[in-house]
C-alpha positions as CSV (number, residue, x, y, z in Angstrom):
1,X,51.9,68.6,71.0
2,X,48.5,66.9,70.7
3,X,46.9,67.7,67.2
4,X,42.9,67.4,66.6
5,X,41.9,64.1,64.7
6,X,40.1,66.8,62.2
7,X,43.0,68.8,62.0
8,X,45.1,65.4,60.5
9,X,41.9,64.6,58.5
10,X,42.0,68.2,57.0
11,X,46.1,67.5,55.9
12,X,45.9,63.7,54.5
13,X,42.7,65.1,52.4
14,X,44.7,67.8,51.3
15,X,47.9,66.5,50.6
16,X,46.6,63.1,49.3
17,X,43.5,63.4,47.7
18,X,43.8,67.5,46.5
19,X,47.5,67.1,45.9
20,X,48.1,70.2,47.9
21,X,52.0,70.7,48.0
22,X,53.3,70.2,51.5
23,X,54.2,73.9,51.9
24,X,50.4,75.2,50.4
25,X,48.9,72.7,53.2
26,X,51.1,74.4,55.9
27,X,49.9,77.8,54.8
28,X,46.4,76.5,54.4
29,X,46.5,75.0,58.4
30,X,49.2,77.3,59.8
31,X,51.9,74.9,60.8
32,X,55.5,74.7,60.0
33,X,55.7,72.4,56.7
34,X,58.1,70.1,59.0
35,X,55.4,69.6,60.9
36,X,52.9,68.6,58.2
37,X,55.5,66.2,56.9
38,X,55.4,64.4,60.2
39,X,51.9,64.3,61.0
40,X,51.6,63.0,56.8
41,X,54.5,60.6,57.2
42,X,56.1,60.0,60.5
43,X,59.3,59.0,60.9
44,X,59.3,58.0,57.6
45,X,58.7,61.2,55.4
46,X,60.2,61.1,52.1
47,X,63.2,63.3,51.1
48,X,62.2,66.8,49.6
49,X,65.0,65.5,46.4
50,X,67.8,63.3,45.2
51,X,70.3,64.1,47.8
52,X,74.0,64.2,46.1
53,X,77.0,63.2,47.2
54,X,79.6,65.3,49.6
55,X,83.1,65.7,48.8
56,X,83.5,64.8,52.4
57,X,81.4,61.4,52.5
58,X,84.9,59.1,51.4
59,X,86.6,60.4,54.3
60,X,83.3,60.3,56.9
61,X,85.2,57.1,58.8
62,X,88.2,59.7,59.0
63,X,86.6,62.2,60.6
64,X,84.8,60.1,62.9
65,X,87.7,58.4,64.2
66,X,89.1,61.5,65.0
67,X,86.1,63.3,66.6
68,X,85.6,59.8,68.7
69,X,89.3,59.9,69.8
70,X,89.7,63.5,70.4
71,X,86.1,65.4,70.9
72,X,87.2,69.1,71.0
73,X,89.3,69.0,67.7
74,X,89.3,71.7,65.5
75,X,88.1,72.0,62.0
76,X,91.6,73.7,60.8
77,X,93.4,70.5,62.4
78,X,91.3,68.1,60.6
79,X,91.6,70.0,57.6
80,X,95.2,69.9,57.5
81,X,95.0,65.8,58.4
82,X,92.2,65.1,55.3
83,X,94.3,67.3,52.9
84,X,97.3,64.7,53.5
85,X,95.0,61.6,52.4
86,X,93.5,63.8,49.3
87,X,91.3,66.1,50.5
88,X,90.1,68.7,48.1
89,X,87.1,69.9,49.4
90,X,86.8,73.4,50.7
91,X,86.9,74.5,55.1
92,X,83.1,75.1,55.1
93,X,82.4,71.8,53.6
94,X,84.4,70.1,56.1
95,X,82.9,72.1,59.2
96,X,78.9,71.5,57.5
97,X,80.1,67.9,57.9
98,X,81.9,67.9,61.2
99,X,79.0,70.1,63.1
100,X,76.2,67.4,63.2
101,X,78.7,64.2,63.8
102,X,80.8,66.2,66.7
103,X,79.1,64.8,70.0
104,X,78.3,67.7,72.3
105,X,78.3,67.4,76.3
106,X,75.5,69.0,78.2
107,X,76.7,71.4,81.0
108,X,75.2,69.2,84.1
109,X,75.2,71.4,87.6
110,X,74.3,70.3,91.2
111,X,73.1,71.7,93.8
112,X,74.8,74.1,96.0
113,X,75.2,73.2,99.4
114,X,76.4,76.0,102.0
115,X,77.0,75.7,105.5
116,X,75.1,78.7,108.4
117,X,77.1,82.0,107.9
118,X,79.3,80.6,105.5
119,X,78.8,82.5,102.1
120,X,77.5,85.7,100.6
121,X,76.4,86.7,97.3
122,X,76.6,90.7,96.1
123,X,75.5,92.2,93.1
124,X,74.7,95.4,91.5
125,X,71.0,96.1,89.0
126,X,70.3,98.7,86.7
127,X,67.0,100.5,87.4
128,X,67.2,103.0,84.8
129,X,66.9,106.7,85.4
130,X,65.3,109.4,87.7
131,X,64.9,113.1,86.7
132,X,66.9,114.9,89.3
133,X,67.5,119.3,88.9
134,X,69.1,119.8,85.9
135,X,69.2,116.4,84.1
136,X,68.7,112.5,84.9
137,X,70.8,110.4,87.5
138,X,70.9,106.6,86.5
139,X,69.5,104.6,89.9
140,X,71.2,101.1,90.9
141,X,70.1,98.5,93.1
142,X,72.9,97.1,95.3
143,X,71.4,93.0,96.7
144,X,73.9,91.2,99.3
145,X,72.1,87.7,99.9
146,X,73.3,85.4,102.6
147,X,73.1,82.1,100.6
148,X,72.0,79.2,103.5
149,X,69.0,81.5,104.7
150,X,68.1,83.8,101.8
151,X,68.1,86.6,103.9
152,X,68.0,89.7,102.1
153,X,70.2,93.3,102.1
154,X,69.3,95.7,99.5
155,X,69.8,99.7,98.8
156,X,69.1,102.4,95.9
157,X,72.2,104.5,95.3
158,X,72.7,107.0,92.1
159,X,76.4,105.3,91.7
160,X,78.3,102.1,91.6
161,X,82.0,103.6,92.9
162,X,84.0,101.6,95.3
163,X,83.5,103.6,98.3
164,X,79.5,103.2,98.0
165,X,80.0,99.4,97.2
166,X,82.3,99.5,100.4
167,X,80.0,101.6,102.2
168,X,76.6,99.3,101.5
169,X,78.5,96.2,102.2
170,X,79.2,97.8,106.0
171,X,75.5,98.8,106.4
172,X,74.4,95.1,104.9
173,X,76.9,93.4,107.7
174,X,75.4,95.4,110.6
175,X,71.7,94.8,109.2
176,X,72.5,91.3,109.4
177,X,74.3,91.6,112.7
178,X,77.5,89.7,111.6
179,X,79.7,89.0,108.1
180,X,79.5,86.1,106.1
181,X,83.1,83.9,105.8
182,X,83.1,84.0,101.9
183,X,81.2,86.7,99.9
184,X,81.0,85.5,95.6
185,X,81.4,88.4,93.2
186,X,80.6,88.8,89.6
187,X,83.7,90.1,87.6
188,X,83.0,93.6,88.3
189,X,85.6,96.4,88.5
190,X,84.8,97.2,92.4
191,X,85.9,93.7,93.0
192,X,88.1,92.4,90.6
193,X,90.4,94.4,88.5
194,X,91.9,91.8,86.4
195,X,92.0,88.0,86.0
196,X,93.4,85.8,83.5
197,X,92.3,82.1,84.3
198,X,92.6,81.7,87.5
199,X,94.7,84.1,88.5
200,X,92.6,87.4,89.8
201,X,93.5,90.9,91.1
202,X,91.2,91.8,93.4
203,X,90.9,96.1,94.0
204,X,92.9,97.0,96.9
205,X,90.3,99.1,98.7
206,X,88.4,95.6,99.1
207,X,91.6,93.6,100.5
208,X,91.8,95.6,102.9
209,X,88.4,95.6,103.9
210,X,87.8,92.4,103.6
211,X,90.9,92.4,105.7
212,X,89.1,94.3,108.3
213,X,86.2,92.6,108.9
214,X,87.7,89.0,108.8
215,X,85.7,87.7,105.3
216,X,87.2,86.0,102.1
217,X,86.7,87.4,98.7
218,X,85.9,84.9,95.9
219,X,85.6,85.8,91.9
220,X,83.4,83.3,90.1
221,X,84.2,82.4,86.7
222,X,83.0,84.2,84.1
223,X,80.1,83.3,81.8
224,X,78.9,81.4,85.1
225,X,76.0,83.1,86.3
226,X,74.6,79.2,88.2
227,X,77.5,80.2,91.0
228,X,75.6,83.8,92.3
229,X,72.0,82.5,90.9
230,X,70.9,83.2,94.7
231,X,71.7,86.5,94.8
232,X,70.4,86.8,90.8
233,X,67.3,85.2,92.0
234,X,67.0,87.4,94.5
235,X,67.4,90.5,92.2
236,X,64.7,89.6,90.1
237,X,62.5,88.4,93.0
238,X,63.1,92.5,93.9
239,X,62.0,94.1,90.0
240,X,59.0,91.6,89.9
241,X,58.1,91.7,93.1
242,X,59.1,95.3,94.7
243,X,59.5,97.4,91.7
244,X,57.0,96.2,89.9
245,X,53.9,99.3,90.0
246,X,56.8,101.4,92.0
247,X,57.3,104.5,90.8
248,X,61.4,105.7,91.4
249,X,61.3,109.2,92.1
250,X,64.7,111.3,92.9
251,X,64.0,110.9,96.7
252,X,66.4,107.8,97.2
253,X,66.0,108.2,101.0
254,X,62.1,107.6,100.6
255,X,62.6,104.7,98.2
256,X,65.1,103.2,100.4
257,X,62.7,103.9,103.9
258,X,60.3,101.7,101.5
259,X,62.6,99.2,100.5
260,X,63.5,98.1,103.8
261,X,59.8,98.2,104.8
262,X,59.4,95.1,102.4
263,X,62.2,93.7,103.2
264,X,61.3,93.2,107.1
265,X,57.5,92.5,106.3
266,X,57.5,90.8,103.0
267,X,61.2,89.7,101.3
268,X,62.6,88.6,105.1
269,X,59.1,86.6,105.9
270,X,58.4,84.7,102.9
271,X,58.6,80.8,103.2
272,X,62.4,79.4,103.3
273,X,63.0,77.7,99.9
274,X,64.8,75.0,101.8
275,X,61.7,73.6,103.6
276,X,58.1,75.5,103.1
277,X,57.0,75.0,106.6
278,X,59.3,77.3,107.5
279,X,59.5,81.2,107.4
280,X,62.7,83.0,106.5
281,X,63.2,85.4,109.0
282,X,63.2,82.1,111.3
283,X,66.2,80.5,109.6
284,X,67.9,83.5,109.3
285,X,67.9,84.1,113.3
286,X,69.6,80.5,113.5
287,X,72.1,82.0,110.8
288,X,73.0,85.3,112.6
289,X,75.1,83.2,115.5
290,X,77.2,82.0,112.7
291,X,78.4,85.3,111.3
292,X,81.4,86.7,112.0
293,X,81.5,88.9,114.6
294,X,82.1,92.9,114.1
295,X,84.7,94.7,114.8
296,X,83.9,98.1,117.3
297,X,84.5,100.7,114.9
298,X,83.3,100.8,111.2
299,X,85.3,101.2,108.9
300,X,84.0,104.3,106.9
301,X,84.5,103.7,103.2
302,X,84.3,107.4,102.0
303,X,84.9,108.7,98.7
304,X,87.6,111.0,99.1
305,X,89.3,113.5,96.3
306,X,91.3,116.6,96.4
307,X,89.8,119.3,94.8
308,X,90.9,123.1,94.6
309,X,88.3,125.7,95.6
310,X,87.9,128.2,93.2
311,X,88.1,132.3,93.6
312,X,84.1,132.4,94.4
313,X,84.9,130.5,97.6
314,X,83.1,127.2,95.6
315,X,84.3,123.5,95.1
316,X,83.0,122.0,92.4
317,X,82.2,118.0,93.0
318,X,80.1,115.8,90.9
319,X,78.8,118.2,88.8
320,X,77.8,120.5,91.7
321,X,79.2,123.5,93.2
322,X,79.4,123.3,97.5
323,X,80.5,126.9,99.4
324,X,83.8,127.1,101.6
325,X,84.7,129.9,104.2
326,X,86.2,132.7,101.8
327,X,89.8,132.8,103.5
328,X,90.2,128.9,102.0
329,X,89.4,130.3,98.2
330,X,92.1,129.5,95.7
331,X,93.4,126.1,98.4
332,X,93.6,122.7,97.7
333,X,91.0,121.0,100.0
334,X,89.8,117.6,100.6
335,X,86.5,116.4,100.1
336,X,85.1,113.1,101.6
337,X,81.2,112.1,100.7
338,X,78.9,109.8,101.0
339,X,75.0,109.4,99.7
340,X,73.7,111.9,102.1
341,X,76.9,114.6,103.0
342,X,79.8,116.0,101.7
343,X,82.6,117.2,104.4
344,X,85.9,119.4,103.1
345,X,88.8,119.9,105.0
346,X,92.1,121.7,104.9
347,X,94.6,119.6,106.2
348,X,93.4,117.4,108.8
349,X,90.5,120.2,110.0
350,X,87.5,120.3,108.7
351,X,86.1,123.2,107.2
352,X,82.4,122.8,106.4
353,X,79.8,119.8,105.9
354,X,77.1,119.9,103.6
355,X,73.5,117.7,102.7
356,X,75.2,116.1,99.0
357,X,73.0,117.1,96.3
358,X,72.1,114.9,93.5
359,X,71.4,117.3,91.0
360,X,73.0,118.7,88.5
361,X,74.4,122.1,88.4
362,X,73.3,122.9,91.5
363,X,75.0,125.6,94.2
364,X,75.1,124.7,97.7
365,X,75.9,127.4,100.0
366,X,76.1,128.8,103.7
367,X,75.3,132.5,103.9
368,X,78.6,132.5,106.4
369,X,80.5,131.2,103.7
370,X,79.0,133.2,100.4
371,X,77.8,136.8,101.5
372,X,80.0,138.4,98.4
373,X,78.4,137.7,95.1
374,X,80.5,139.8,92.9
375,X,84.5,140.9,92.1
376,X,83.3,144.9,92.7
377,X,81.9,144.1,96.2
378,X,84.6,142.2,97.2
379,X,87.3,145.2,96.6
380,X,85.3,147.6,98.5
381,X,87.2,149.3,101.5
382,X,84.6,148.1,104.1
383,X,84.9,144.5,102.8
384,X,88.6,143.9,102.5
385,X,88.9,145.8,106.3
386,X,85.7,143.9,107.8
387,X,88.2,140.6,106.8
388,X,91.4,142.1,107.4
389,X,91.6,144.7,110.0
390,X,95.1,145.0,109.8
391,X,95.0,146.7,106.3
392,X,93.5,150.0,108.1
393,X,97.0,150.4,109.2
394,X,98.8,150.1,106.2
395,X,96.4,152.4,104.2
396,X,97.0,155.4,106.7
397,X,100.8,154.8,107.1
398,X,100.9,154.6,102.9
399,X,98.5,158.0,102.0
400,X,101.0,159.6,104.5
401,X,103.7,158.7,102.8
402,X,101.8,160.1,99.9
403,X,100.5,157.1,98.1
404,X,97.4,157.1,96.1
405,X,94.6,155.4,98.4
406,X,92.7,154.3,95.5
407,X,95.7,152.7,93.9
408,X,96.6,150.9,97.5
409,X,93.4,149.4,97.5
410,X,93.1,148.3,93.7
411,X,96.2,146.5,94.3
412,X,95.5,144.7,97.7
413,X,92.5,143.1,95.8
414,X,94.2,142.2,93.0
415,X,96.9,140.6,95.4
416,X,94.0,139.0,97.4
417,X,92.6,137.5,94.4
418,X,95.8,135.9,93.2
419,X,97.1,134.6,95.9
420,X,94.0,133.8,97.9
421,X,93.1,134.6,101.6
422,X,95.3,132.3,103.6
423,X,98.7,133.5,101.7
424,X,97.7,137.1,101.7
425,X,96.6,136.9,105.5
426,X,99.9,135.4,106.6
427,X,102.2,138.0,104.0
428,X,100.1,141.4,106.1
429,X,101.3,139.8,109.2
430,X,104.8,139.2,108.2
431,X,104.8,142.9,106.4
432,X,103.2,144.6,109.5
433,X,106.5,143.1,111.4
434,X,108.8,144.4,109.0
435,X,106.8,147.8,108.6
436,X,106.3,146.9,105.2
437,X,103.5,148.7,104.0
438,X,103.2,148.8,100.3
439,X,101.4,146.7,97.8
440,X,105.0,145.5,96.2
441,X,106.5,144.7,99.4
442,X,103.6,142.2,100.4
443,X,104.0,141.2,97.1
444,X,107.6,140.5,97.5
445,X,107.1,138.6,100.9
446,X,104.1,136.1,99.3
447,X,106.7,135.3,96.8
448,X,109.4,135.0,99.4
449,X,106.7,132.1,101.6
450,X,107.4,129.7,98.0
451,X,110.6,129.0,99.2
452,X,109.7,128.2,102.4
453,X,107.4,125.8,101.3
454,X,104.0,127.7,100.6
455,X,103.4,127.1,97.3
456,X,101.8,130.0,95.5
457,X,99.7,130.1,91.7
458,X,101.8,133.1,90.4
459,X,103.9,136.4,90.5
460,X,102.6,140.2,90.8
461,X,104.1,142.6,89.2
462,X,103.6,145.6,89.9
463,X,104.2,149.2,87.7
């Protein structure tokens, strides 16, 4: 830096004429007193004191030999090889010693050179949070970059599970009308599980769909961000350029309409890094014939869990209730999701579909599914027979027999809402059969379907 020739006036009066101290001139001019010395005295500025002797300085031709021999030695070894010719000096003396003398070597890179379609970078980005019903949902940015053209893929999502990563990399390869042959992760747990050196575990779920659509995973090593700096470049090209002034709401579907609106008319037709004349969305059409081709059917990463409904006919999945039909209440069902609907299914059938909510304790429900709100209305005669028509049979075979009616129907609801609708269904048909009419006797059957493989929550017994 450049100082004024009144500005060096102003010191050499100071120091040399009004015998200001070094340090009062620095306050005085407001500069570091380093730099006051070396505007006062060059290269040539005299020491602050008497500098003493170091324990270590009889064994400085030592140390060098050693650092000069073997650059990456440790203190503790030269420690132990001093203390043998008479060392008596403490560890931090020795490492104050060694850190100015050991000769350091500059990380050097070059630059990366990538052939048409052959490498992919991916990446995730925190974009803090949004305020959704009943709380916050944390927003991340998912960036694929196709690292010869630059091209750009990018998506808002409210999680960063392996079936969304999955999911976005599918809707990235048919935005860009073919796969890259190599696609560079960070170490992150949808990608790699585990590594030590260079020996990494990638996550099943991505082998195999890697697998399917014909592209190489590759880890890069860690601490290296240089080896994705495309797709990191491209991520901060996104907050600075896109999010910067955007206001994030809880409509993802809105932000993401608006992401890809920038993408095709800004991001996509910016000037190629590799040669300014040149526009990106040109290079990138000269890429798309090198990508791998796609396979006919997609592959349909969806997050999948099993999940038993409870006795209000609800399932309860990320922190939100969805309805079923009320004869599946009390079964173990599967539910499969993505960002925008949530399926169940029984088996291999499906059961119901519904938009996913974001929210947070939230209640999604079909009137079909949900009519009964409370325990009284479902016991009620017209209820239980508007479900099970059957049971009209039973009640006027069982009052004359002389059974209490009111005590037949307490204890069909309480079977009901033990068992649940599917077991107590199947055990009136196989009592109706048997002309088994009473409450025990259905009870008695239910329990007999466990050892025919229905597996049932508990017993009934009855007084």
């Amino acid at each position: 830096m450049a100082y004024t020739p009144e500005l060096i006036a102003q010191i050499r009066r100071l120091h040399f004429h009004e015998h200001y101290t070094i340090h009062a001139v620095s306050q005085v001019v407001n500069l570091h007193r380093d730099t006051v010395k070396r505007i006062l005295y060059g290269d040539h500025s005299p020491d602050s004191g008497h500098s003493r002797p170091k324990i270590t300085d009889p064994y400085l031709t030592v140390i060098m030999e050693h650092l000069d021999n073997y650059p990456s030695i440790r203190c503790t070894k030269l420690l132990r090889i001093m203390k043998d010719r008479g060392y008596c000096g403490s560890y931090n003396s020795l490492r104050r010693t060694v850190y100015p003398l050991r000769k350091r070597k500059k990380e050097s890179f070059r630059p990366m050179e990538v052939f048409k379609g052959e490498q992919g970078q991916v990446d995730w980005a925190h974009c803090g949070e949004v305020e959704v019903a009943g709380g916050k949902r944390k927003v991340y940015l998912f960036v694929m970059v196709l690292s010869w053209s630059r091209a750009i893929f990018s998506k808002f999502t409210h999680d960063q599970k392996t079936e969304s990563f999955l999911r976005l990399h599918e809707e990235a390869f048919h935005f860009f009308g073919g796969a890259p042959r190599n696609i560079l992760y960070d170490n992150l747990k949808s990608a790699v599980l585990e590594r030590f050196r260079d020996k990494i575990r990638f996550n099943p779920q991505l082998i195999e769909f890697s697998g399917y659509y014909g592209y190489k995973p590759v880890a890069c090593r860690p601490y290296a961000g240089n080896q994705k700096g495309r797709v990191e470049r491209a991520i901060r090209y996104i907050r600075d350029n896109f999010l910067s002034g955007y206001n994030l709401t809880h409509n993802l579907s809105q932000t993401n309409m608006d992401i890809d609106n920038w993408i095709a008319t800004v991001a996509n037709k910016r000037q190629w890094p590799g040669d300014k004349s040149r526009k990106l969305d040109d290079v990138f059409s000269e890429e798309k014939e090198f990508l791998l081709r796609l396979p006919p059917d997609l592959f349909q990463p969806l997050q999948s869990l099993q999940i038993k409904s409870n006795k209000c006919s609800l399932v309860r999945f990320d922190l939100n209730d969805y309805s079923v039909p009320q004869e599946y209440s009390g079964e173990m069902l599967t539910v499969k999701a993505d960002d925008f609907t949530v399926r169940l299914y029984f088996g291999s059938d499906q059961v119901t579909e519904h938009c996913r909510s974001w929210g947070r304790g939230e209640r999604i429900t079909k009137p079909e599914h949900w009519q009964i709100q409370s325990r009284s209305g479902l016991h009620t005669t017209d209820n239980l027979l508007s479900i099970y028509p059957d049971l009209e049979n039973f009640y006027r075979i069982l009052v004359d027999r002389g059974e209490s009616l009111r005590y037949v129907k307490k204890t069909m609801a309480q079977i009901h809402d033990l068992y649940g609708s599917r077991l107590f269904k199947a055990g009136l048909r196989i009592a109706g059969k048997r002309e088994m009419y009473h409450p025990s006797q259905v009870t008695r059957i239910i329990i007999g379907l466990e050892k025919a493989g229905e597996k049932v929550p508990g017993r009934v017994y009855l007084l």
